[in-house]
C-alpha positions in Angstrom: -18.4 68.4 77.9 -21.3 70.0 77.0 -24.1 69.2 73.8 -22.2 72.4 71.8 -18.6 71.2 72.6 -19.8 67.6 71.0 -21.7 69.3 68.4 -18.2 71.5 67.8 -16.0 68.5 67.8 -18.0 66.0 65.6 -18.4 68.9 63.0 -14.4 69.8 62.7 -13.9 65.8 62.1 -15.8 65.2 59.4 -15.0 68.1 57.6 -11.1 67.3 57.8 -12.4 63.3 56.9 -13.8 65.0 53.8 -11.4 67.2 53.2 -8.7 64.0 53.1 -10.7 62.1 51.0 -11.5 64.8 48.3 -7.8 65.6 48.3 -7.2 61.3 47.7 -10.0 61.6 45.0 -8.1 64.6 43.6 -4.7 63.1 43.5 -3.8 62.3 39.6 -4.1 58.6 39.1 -0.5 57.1 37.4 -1.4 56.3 33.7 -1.0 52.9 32.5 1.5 52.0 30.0 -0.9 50.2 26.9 -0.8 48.6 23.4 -2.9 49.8 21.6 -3.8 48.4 17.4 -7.0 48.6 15.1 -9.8 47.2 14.1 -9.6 45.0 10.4 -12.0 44.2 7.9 -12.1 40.8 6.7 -14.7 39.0 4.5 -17.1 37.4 6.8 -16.9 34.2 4.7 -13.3 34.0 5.8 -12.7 30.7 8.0 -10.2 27.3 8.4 -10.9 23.6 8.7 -8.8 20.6 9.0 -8.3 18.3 6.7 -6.3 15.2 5.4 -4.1 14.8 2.4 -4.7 11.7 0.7 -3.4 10.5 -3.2 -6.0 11.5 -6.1 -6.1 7.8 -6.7 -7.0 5.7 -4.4 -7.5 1.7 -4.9 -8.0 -1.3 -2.5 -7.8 -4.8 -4.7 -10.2 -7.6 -4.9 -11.3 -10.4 -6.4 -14.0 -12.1 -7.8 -12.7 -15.9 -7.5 -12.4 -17.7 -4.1 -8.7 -19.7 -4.1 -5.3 -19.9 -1.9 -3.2 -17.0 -2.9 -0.1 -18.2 -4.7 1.9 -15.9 -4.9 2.4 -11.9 -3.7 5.1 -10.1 -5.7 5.1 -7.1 -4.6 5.9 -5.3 -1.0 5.0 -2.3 0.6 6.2 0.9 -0.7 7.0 -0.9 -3.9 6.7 1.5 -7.4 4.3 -0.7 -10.0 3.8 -0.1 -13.6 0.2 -0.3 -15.2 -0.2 -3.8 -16.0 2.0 -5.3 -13.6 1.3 -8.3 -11.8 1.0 -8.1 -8.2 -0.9 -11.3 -6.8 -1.4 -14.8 -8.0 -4.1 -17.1 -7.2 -4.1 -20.5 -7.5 -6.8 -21.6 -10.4 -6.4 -25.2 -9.8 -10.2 -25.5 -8.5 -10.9 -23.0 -11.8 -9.5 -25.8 -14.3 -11.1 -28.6 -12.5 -14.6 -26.9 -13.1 -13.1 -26.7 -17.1 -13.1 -30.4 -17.0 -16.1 -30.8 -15.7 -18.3 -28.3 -18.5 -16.0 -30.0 -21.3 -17.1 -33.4 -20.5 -20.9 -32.0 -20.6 -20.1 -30.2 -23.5 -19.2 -33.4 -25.4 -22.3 -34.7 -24.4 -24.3 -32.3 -25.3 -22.8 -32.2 -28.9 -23.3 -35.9 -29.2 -26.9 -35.8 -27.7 -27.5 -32.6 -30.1 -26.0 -34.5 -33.4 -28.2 -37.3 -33.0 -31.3 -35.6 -32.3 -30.4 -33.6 -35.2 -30.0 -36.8 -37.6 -33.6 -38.2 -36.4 -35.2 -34.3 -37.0 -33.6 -33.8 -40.6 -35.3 -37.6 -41.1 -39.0 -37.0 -40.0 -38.6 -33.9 -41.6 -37.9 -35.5 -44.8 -40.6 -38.0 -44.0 -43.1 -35.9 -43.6 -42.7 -34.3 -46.6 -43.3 -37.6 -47.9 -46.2 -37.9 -45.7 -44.8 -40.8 -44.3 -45.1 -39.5 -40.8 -47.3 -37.2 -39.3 -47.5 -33.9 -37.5 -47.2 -35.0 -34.2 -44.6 -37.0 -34.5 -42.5 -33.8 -36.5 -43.3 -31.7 -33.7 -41.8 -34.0 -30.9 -38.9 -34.2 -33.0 -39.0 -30.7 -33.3 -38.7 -29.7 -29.8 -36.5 -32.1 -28.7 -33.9 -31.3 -31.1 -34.3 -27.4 -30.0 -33.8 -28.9 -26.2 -30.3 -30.5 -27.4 -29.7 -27.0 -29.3 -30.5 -25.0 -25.6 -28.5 -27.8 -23.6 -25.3 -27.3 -26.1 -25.7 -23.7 -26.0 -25.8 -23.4 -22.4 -22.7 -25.9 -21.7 -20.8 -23.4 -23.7 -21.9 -20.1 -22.1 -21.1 -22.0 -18.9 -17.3 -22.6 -20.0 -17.1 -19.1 -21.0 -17.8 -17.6 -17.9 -15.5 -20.3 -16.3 -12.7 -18.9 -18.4 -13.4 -15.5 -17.8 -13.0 -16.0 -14.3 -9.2 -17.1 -14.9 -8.5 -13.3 -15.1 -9.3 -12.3 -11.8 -7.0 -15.1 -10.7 -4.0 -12.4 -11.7 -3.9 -9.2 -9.8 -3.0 -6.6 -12.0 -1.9 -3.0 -11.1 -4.4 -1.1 -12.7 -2.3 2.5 -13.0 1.3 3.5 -12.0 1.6 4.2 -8.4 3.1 2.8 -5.6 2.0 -0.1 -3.1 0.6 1.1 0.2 -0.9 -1.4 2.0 -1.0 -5.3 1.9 -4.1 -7.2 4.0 -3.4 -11.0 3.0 -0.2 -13.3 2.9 0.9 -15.9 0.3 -1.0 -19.4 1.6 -4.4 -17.2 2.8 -7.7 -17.3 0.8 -9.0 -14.8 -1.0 -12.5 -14.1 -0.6 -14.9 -11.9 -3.6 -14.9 -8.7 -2.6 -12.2 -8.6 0.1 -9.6 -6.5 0.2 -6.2 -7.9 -0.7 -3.9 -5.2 -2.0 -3.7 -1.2 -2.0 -2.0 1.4 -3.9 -2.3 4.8 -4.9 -1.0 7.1 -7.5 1.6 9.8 -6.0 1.8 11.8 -8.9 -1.1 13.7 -7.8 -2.6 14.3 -4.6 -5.8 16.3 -3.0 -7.0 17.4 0.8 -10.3 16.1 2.2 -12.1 18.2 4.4 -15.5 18.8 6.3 -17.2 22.4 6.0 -19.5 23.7 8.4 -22.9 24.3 7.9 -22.6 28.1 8.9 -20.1 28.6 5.9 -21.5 26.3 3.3 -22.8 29.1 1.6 -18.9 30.6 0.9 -17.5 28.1 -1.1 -18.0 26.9 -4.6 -16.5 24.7 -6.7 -13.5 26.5 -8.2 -13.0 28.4 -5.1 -9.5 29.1 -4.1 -8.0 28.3 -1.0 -5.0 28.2 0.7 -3.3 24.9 2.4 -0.7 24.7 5.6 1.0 21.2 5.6 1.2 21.2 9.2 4.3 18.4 8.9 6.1 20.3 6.2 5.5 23.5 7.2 4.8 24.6 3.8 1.8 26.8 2.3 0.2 25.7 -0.8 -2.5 26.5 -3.1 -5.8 24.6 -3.7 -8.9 24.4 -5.4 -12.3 23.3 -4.5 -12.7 20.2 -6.7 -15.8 18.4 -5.6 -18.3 19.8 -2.9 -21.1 17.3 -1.5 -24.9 18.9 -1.6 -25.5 17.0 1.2 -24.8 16.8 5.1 -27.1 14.0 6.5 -24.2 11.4 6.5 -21.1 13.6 7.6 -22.5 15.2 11.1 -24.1 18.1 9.9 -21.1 18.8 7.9 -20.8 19.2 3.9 -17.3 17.0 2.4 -15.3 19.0 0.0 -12.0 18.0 -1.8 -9.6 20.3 -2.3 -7.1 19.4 -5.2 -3.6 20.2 -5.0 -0.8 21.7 -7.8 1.9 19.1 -8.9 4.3 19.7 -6.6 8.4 19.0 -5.5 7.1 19.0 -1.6 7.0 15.9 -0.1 3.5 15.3 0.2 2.3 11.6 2.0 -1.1 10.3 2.4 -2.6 10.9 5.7 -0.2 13.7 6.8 -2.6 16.7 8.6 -3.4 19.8 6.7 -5.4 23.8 7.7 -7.4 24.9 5.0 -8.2 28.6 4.9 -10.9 29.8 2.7 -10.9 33.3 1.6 -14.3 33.4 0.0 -17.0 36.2 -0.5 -19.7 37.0 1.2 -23.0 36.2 0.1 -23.8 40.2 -0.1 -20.6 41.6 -2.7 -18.3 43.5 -0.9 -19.4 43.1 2.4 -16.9 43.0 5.2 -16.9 42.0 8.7 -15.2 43.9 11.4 -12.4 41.3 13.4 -10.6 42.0 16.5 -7.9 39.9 18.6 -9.6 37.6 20.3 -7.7 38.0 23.5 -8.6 41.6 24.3 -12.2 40.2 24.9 -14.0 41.3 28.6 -16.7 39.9 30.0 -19.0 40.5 32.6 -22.2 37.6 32.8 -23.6 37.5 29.7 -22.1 40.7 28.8 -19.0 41.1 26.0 -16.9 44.3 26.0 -13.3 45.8 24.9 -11.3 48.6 26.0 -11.0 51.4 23.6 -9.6 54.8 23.8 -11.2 58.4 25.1 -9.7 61.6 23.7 -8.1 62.8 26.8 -6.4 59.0 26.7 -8.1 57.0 29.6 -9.3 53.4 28.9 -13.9 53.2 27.9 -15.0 50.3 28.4 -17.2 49.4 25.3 -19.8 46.9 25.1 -20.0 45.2 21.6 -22.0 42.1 20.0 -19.7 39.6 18.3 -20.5 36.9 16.1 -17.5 33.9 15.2 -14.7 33.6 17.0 -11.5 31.4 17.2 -8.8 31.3 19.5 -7.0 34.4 17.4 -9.7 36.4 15.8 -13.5 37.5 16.9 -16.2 39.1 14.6 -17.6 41.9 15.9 -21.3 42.9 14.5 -21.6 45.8 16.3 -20.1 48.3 18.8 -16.8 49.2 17.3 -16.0 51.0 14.0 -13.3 49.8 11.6 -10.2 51.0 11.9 -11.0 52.3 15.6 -8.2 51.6 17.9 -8.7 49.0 20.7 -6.3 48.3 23.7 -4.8 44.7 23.4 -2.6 44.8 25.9 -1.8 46.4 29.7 0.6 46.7 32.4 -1.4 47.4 35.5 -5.1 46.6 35.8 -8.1 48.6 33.4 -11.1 49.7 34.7 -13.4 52.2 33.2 -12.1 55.9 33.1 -8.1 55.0 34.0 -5.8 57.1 32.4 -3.5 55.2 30.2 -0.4 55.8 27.7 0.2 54.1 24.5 3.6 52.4 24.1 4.8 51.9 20.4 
């Protein structure tokens, strides 16, 4: 075979290679069945947090007065009135010390009436010049000493007696008893813990806002509240709203108080708070997409929209918060534009594609 037969040869093959593969590139691609929705506006202050229901009122019960507990009446769970007693302790050691300041008491008075026999005496001797002025003034003082001394005995016996209160536990509202930290026979300590209860007539949602949305809420602001538990939706309002984040992680405490209600409602049980709140500019809306029909390439974020002559475009976008259901996007994408959120076969830039209702 000669240099023109090979020349001949070679020639014919690739023009029937290129002629295949233009006719493959030609050959109409099958369209991919889609779902298709659009864009929504949202106000970017829009966001959830979790939170805790707990009782408006909240009170753990103390003591001032060290002493064996007595006596618990009460259980938990148990309703109380106002007023009620719930806790005795025993005051034995309290009326000992009684004893004790009367019998100084009596002494003092007795001390105090004698010195104040020998002062009304000088006094009337000096007067007759029949003593002098140095022996009024030691009279003097020492009958103000026995006055201090009496005085002070007494003072003492009153603060003894007002401790005798605090040996009765008192409810100190209506509500119900939720937790009990000490057992009849233990001591009680000042300042430690021995009963709880709440009021259940009203309750409220604790929660933790984000430094990124601090600047949405206000007090008065209305949200709404999932009882997770209950599966029931209720209304709030932004009661109290701390100024401050150094203490809480970086996040601002807020309490949310709840509407009288017939629901159910029990301290501790979990709770989604959504905030619906403006923007900082009036009016201003966010762009917000399903998160799921996200594409990303590196660093790169993107969504599948539609062409005119219905293939899928790849469309880069910048997006700012997201969740596990909904992402912001800043840029890239026009409200109410239609994005693809779903396919049947795999998208790539410039596949034709049909919309299924």
């Amino acid at each position: 075979m000669n240099i023109k037969t090979i020349t001949y040869v070679l020639s014919t093959t690739l023009l029937l290679s290129c002629t295949s593969q233009n006719k493959s590139n030609n050959s109409p691609a099958v369209s991919i069945p889609v779902t298709v929705t659009k864009a929504q506006t949202a106000s970017s202050g829009s966001f959830s947090t979790t939170g805790k229901v707990q009782a408006s009122q909240h009170t753990k019960l103390s003591t001032r007065v060290m002493g064996n507990i007595q006596r618990i009446y009460v259980a938990v769970g148990d309703v109380v009135k106002k007023g009620q007693v719930l806790l005795q302790i025993d005051a034995t050691d309290l009326q000992a010390k009684v004893g004790q300041i009367d019998a100084q008491i009596s002494r003092a008075q007795s001390h105090y009436t004698n010195v104040k026999r020998d002062y009304e005496r000088f006094q009337k001797l000096y007067s007759q010049k029949s003593a002098s002025q140095k022996e009024l003034d030691n009279i003097s003082t020492q009958y103000q000493i026995a006055i201090d001394q009496l005085n002070t005995a007494k003072q003492q016996k009153r603060e003894i007696l007002a401790q005798f209160k605090y040996t009765t536990l008192r409810a100190p509202y209506a509500g119900t008893v939720v937790s009990k930290f000490v057992n009849s026979g233990d001591i009680a300590h000042p300042g430690t813990p021995l009963l709880s209860i709440e009021n259940t007539d009203r309750f409220e949602v604790t929660t933790n806002i984000p430094e990124q949305y601090i600047a949405f809420v206000k007090k008065g602001t209305t949200v709404s509240i999932a009882i997770n538990a209950l599966n029931q939706q209720l209304t709030g309002t932004v009661e109290k709203l701390s100024s401050s984040s150094n203490h809480n992680g970086g996040q601002y405490a807020a309490t949310i108080a709840l509407p009288k209600t017939n629901t159910s409602l029990y301290s501790g049980m979990n709770a989604t708070v959504s905030f619906e709140a403006l923007d900082r500019q009036e009016n201003q809306k966010s762009i917000w997409i399903q998160t799921a029909a996200l594409v990303r390439q590196g660093q790169l974020t993107g969504i599948y929209t539609l062409s005119q002559s219905n293939t899928a475009i790849l469309r880069w976008i910048r997006i700012g918060k997201s969740s596990h259901t909904k992402t912001e996007v800043l840029s890239g994408l026009n409200t109410e534009e239609q994005y693809i959120t779903n396919s049947q076969g795999k998208l790539y830039n410039g596949v034709p594609v049909r919309i299924q209702n």
